[in-house]
C-alpha positions as CSV (number, residue, x, y, z in Angstrom):
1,X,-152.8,-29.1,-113.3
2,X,-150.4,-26.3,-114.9
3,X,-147.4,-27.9,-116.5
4,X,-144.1,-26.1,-116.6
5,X,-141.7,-26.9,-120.1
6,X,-137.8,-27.2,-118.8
7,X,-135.0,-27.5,-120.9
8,X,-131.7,-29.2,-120.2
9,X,-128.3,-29.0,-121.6
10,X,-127.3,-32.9,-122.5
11,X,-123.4,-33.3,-122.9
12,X,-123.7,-34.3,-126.8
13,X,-126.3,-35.3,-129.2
14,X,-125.4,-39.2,-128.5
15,X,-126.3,-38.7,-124.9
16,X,-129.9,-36.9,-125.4
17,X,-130.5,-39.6,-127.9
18,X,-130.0,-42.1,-125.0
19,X,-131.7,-40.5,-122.6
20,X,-135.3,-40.1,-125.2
21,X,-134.8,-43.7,-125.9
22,X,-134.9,-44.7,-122.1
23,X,-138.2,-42.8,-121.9
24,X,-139.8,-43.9,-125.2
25,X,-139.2,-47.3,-123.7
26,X,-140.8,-46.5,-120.5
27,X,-138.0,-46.3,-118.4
28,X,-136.6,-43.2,-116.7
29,X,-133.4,-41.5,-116.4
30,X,-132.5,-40.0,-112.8
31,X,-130.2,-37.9,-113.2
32,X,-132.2,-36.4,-116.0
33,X,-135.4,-36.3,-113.3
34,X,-133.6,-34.8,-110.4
35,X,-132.2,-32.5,-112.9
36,X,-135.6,-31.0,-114.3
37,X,-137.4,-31.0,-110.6
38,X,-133.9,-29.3,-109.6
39,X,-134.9,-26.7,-112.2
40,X,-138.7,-26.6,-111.2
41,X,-137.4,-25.6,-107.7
42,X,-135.0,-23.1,-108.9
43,X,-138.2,-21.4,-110.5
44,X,-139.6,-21.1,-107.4
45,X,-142.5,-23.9,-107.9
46,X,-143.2,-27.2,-106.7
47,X,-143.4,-29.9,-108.5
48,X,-146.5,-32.4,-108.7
49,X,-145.4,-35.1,-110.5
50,X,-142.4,-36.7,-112.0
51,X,-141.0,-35.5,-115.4
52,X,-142.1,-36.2,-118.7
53,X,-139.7,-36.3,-121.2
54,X,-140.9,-34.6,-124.3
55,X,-138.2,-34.6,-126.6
56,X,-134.6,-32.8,-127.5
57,X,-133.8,-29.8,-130.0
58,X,-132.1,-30.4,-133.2
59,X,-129.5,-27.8,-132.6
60,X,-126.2,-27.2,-131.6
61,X,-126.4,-27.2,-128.2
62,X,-128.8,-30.1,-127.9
63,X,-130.8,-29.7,-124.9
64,X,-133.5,-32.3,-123.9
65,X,-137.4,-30.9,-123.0
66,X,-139.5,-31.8,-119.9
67,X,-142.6,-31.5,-118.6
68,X,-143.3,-31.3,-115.2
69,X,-146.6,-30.5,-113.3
70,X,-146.8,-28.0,-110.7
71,X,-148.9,-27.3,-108.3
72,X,-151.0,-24.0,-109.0
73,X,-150.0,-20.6,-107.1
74,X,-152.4,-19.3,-104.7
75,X,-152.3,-15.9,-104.2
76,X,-153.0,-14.7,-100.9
């Protein structure tokens, strides 16, 4: 299944920090998932799976990294 890599904007550094921990524990984070399938959309794919959080970028911004699965394109 092809996967697409999103990458979201957290608010501060504490925040993405939160949200990794919450996956690493096995939990989730909705307003993180809606976010990244809200992004998938926008792309103009459809998503075939939930989110998997990946990570966050050391930087300034700090944005958190997703992977989603897609479902492949077909071309007609």
């Amino acid at each position: 299944m092809p996967m697409v890599r999103i990458e979201l904007r957290a608010t501060d550094r504490a925040e993405a920090q939160r949200v990794v921990r919450a996956y690493a524990d096995g939990g989730r984070h909705r307003p993180s998932d809606d976010a990244a399938l809200d992004e998938v959309a926008r792309l103009g794919r459809t998503p075939a799976g939930r989110p998997r959080c990946v990570g966050m970028t050391n930087g300034q911004p700090t944005y958190l990294k997703f992977d989603v699965e897609v479902y492949p394109e077909v071309a007609g």
